[in-house]
Structures are given as C-alpha cells and as structure tokens.
LUMKE-689411 format. One line per 4 residues: their letters; for each residue x, y, z of C-alpha. Coordinates in Angstrom, 3 decimals. Example, Ala and Ser with C-alpha at 12.3 -4.5 7.8 and 13.67 -1.06 7.14 Angstrom:
REM residues 2
as = 12.300/-4.500/7.800; 13.670/-1.060/7.140
END
This chain:
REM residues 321
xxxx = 17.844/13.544/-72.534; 19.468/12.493/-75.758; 22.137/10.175/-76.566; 24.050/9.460/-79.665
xxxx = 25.953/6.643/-81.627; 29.185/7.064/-83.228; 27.529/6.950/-86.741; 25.296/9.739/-85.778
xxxx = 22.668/8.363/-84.855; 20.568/10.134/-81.781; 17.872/8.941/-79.741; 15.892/10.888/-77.713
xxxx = 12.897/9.759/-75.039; 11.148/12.406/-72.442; 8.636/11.755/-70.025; 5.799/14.359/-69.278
xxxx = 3.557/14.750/-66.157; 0.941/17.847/-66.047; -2.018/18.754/-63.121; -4.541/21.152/-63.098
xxxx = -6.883/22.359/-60.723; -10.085/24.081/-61.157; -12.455/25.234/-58.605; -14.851/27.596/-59.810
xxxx = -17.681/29.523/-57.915; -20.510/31.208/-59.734; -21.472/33.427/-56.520; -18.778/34.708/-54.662
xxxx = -20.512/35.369/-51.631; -22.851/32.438/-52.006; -20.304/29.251/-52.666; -23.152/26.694/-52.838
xxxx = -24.994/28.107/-55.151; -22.932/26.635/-57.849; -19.906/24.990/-57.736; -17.464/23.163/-60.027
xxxx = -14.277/21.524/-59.552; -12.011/19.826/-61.639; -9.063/17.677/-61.311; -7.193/16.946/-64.377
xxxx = -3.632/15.321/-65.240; -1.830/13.796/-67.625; 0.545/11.337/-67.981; 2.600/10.395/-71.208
xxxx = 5.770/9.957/-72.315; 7.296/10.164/-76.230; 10.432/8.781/-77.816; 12.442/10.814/-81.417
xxxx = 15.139/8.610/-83.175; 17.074/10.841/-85.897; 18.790/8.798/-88.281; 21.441/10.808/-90.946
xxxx = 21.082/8.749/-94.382; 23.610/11.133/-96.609; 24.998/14.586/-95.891; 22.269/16.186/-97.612
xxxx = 19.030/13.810/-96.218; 17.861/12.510/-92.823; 15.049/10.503/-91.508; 13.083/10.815/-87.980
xxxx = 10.814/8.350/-86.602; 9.389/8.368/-83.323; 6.127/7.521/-80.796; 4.124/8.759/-78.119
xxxx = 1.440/7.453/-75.605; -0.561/9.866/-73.206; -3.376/8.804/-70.951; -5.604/12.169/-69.606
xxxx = -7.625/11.960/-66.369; -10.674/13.886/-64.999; -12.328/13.896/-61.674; -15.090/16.686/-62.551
xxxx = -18.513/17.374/-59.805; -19.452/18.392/-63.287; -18.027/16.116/-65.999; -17.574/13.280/-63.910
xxxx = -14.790/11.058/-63.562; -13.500/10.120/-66.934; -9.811/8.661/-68.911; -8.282/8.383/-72.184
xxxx = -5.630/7.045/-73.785; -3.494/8.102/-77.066; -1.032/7.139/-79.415; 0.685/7.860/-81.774
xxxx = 3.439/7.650/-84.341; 5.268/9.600/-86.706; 8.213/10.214/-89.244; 9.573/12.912/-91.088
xxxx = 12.140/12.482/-94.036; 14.274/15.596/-94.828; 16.016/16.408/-98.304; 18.384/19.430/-97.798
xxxx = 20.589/20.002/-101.169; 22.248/23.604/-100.380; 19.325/26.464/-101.497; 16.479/23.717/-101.413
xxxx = 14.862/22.282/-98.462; 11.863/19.260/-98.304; 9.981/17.646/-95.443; 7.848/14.698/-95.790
xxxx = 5.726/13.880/-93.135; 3.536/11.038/-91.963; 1.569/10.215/-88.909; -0.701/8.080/-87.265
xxxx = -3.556/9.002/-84.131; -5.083/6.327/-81.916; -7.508/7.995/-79.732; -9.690/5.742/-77.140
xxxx = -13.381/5.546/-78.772; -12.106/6.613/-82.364; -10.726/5.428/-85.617; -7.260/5.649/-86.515
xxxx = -6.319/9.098/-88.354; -3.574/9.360/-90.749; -2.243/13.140/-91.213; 0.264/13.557/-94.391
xxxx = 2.101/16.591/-94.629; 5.248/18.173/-97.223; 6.485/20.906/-96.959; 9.179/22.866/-99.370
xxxx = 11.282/25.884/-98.934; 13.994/27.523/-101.573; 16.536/30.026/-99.998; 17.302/33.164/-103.049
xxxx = 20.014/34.305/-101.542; 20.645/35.478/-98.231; 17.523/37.733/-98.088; 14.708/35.858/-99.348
xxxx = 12.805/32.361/-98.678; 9.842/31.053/-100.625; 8.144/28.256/-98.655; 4.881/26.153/-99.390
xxxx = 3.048/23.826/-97.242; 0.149/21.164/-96.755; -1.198/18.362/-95.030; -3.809/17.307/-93.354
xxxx = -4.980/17.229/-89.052; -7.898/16.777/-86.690; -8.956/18.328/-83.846; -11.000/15.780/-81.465
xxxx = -13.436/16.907/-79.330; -12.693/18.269/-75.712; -14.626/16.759/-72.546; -16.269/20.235/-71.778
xxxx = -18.016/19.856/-75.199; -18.648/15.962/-74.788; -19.769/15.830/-71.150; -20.359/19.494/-69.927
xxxx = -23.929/20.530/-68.262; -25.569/23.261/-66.642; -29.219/24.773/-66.857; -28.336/26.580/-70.095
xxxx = -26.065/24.221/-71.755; -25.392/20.892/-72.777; -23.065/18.425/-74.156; -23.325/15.478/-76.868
xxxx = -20.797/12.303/-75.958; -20.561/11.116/-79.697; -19.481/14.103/-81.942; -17.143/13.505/-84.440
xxxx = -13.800/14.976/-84.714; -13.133/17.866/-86.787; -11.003/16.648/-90.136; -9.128/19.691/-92.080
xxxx = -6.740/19.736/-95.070; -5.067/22.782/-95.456; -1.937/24.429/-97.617; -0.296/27.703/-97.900
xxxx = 2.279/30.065/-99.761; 4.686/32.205/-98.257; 8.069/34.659/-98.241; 9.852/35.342/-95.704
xxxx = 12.416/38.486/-96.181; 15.093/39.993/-94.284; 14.788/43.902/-94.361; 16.553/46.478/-92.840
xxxx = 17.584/46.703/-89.181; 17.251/43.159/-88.517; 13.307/43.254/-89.353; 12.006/39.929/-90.704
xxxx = 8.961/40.060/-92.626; 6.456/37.054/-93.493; 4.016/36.789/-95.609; 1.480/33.195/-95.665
xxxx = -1.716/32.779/-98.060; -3.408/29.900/-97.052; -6.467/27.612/-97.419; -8.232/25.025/-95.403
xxxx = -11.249/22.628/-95.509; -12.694/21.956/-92.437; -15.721/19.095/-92.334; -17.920/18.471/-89.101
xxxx = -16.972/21.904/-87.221; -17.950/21.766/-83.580; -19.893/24.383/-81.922; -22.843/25.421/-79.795
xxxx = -26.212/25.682/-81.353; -30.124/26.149/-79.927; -33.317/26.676/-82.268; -34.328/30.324/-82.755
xxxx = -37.772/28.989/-82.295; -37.308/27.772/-78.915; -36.228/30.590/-76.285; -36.512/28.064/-73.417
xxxx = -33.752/26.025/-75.342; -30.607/24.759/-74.582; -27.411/25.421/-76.078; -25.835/21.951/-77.645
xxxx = -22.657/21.299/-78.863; -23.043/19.929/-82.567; -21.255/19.011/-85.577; -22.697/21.819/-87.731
xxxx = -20.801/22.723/-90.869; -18.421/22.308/-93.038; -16.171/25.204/-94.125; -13.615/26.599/-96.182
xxxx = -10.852/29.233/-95.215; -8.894/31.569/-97.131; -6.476/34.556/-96.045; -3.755/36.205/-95.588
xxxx = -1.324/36.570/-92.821; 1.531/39.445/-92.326; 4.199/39.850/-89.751; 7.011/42.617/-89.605
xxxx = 9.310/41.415/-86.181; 12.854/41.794/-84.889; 12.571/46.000/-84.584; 14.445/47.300/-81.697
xxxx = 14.279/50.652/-80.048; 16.601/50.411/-77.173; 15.557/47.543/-74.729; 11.732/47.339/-76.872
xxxx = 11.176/45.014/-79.597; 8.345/45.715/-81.450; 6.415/44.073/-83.923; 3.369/44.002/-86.484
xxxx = 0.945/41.425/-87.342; -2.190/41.985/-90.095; -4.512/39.196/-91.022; -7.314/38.777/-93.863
xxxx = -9.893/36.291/-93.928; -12.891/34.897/-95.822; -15.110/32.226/-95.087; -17.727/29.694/-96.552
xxxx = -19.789/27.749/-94.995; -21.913/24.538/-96.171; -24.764/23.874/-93.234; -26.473/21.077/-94.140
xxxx = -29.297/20.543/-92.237; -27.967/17.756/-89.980; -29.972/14.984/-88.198; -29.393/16.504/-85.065
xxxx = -31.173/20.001/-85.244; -34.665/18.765/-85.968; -34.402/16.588/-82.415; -33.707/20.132/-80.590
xxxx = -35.843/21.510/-78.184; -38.786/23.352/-80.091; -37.571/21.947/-83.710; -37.458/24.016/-86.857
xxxx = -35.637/26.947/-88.051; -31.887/27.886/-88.341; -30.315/27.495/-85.133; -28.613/30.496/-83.205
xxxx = -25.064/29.412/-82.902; -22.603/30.491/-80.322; -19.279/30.127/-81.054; -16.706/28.781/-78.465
xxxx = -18.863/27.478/-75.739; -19.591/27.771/-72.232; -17.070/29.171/-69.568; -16.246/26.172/-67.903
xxxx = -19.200/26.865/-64.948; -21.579/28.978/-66.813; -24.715/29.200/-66.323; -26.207/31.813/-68.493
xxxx = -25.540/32.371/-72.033; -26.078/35.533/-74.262; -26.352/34.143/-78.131; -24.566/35.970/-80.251
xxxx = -26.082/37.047/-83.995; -26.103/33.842/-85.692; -23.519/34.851/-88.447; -21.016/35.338/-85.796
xxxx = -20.254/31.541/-85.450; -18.457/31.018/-88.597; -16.033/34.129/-87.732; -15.882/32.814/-84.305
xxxx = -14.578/29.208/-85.700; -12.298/31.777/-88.096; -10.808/32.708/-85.029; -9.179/29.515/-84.102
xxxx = -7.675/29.010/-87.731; -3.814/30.393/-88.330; -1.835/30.083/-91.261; -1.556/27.085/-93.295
xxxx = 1.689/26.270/-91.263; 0.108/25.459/-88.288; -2.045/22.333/-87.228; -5.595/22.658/-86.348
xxxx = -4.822/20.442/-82.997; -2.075/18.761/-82.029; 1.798/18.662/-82.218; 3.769/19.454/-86.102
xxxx = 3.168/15.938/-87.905; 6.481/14.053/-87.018; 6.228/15.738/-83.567; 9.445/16.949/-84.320
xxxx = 9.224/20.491/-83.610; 7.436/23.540/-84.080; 8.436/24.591/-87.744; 8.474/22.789/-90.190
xxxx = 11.529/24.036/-92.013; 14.795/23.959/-90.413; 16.088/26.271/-93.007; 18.304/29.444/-91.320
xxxx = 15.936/31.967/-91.442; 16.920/35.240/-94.245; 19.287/37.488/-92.560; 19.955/41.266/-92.508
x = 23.707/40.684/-93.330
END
C-alpha cells in the first residue's frame, strides 16, 4: 500500500512471502533410486519513500531485508539473511532526463557491496530517445552451486561472488503503425565467473563449481515490438555478441581430481538431481555464461539499483503520433 503527505510526499512498505517445493525422482518407476526434495521460502519485506525536491527533481530512498530458507535431503538445511539499501535522485528538465543511483548489499557470510549506477536519456522530439547507461552489480552464488552433490558433481561453499561493471548506448524510435524499435550497444566486465569445471586429464572426475575467469562482453541488441495483425502482436528481437576471456590458472584447478591440463567446462550446472553429465566442448562455457548477459540496462542479479522499478528511465516512451 502507499500513503501520501500533503506536501507530496509518499511512502510505500510491502511485505513478501514465497514457497517452493521440489521433489524430484531420477527413476520414475524406481523412486528410491534417487531422490531429492527441497523445501524453500522466503520471507522479506521492503519499504520506498519518494520525496519531490522541485518540479523538475525528486529523490527516493528506501530498504529491504529478506531471510531465504532451505530444507534440502540434498543441500541440507540451510538460511540467509539480506539487506539492503538504496536511493535514486532524478533530474527531469523537459527533453532531458537523469538518474543517479546508489546502493548498498549485506549478504550473510560476505562483504558489503556498493553498486553505483546513472543513467541519461534526451527525448528529440516525439519520435526519438537517445539513452546511455552504467553501473555496476553482483551476482552471489546460489546454494545448488555452494552445497549441491551427486556422484558426478560437486559444489565449493566459499566461491566468491561474481562483480560486473557494465554500460550501454541506445535509441529508441517510434515507427510506423505503433512499432517501437530499440537499439542497445553495450559492454560489461565480469571478474570471478562461476561455472562447472573437471580436468580433461581425469575422466573419472568430478564436475566442480569454480571461480574460473574473468570476461569481457560486447554486443548488440535489436527489438522491433508493438505490430498488430488483428488480435496478434508480433515482434522481433536480434542479438550480437563477442566475448573475451582471461583464465588464469587459478589455485583451485591444480587440487582437481587427476591435476593438469585445461579443464572441460560446462556451463550452467547440474539439473537440480542429476546424476550424469555430458561435457560440452570446452569453448562452449564462455558462450554459455554469454547467455545469461542482456543489455547494459539490465543487472547481472538482483533488483534495478534503487529497487525502484524495472527501467531505469521514466521518460514516456517515443510515440507513433
């Protein structure tokens, strides 16, 4: 809910609850052969005060706190906590709009992580908006790739978070027939990329997630959207990508089962009861980790930096007029 003040002032808190259950069975007609089941929820609640300074400028500031639970056969029984907080100021003078974002991560077992963002977008017209972007995010690592274990696959309970700075350039352009199309070029760093990784040399190895690289994006995204034929809507979406990679040899792959050599890597990791795993060719990690990076817009993990909302430009879109 929200309420406001008479100066125009709103505040607004919201609680969230979420449970999800898991039972997985390898063997259909053989339940015990293996069987996992999970149990997780999560608790939390946030709070948004929006605070008008001038006609033209506004600040947001706001909080959260979120504890996750797991009761796992396979993961075990396990909590967190996190907080956060977060503020956005907003600069809106007619054609030109700016966002300036800050915010602050607590999570249980890990230091504090500051994520800076901006953001600026100039309206030519009532076609046409140029926007640029950057900041900065994290992407901690799940339980599965903490905690997770089978016969072919393992997990490592201290890997480091994944840290990324990233920035892009776009239009956005109001065509004919109420199509809207967008255009985003973007970059992003990523250091201590998580994945799953076994020695070549070894083929009785394990798979182990690992910090393994870091890497730098580049692309270029494309969307045509808003075409209607009759009750359809249709729409187009065309991506480019590049990607490189700086492997180190970490202190971790030496200490693998059979030592030595590059190590096969697997992007993703295990299905959450697997077993088996087929290794893909060993190039196909990187694109695999591509797959999981969008335009610079969007936040490797985690809600938009003031936790405000999904965009981070409130500026009316272009419009077909």
């Amino acid at each position: 809910w929200t309420t406001s003040t008479a100066g125009g002032v709103s505040v607004t808190p919201q609680l969230t609850y979420r449970r999800h259950v898991d039972d997985f069975f390898l063997e259909r007609n053989d339940p015990g052969f293996y069987h996992n089941h999970h149990v997780s929820t999560q608790a939390g609640g946030n709070i948004v005060t929006r605070v008008p300074l001038s006609t033209a400028s506004s600040l947001a500031l706001g909080g959260e706190g979120v504890r996750e639970s797991l009761a796992s056969n396979n993961l075990g029984y396990r909590h967190q906590d996190r907080q956060g907080l977060f503020g956005e100021l907003g600069w809106d003078p007619g054609a030109l709009e700016t966002r300036l974002g800050l915010r602050v991560d607590w999570r249980q077992g890990l230091a504090p992580f500051v994520s800076p963002s901006a953001s600026v977008a100039l309206r030519l017209g009532s076609r046409v908006r140029l926007r640029a972007e950057g900041g900065r995010a994290f992407r901690t690592p799940t339980w599965t790739e903490r905690f997770y274990t089978d016969p072919a696959n393992r997990g490592t309970p201290d890997l480091k978070p994944e840290r990324t700075w990233a920035g892009g350039l776009g239009v956005d352009v109001a065509l004919p027939w109420g199509v809207l199309g967008r255009a985003t070029v973007f970059t992003r760093h990523t250091q201590d990329l998580i994945d799953w990784v076994k020695p070549t040399a070894d083929a009785s190895a394990v798979w182990t997630a690992e910090n393994v690289a870091s890497a730098t994006f580049r692309g270029l995204e494309a969307t045509l959207s808003g075409f209607r034929a009759g009750p359809v809507r249709l729409g187009a979406r065309a991506s480019w990508l590049t990607v490189a990679a700086d492997e180190p040899p970490g202190p971790a792959t030496p200490d693998l089962p059979g030592g030595g050599g590059p190590p096969t890597r697997r992007a993703g990791g295990p299905a959450p009861a697997a077993i088996t795993a087929r290794p893909d060719p060993a190039d196909a990690a990187v694109a695999g980790l591509a797959a999981r990076v969008g335009a610079a817009g969007q936040r490797v993990a985690g809600p938009s930096v003031a936790g405000l909302s999904g965009a981070r430009s409130g500026m009316p879109m272009p419009t077909a007029g």
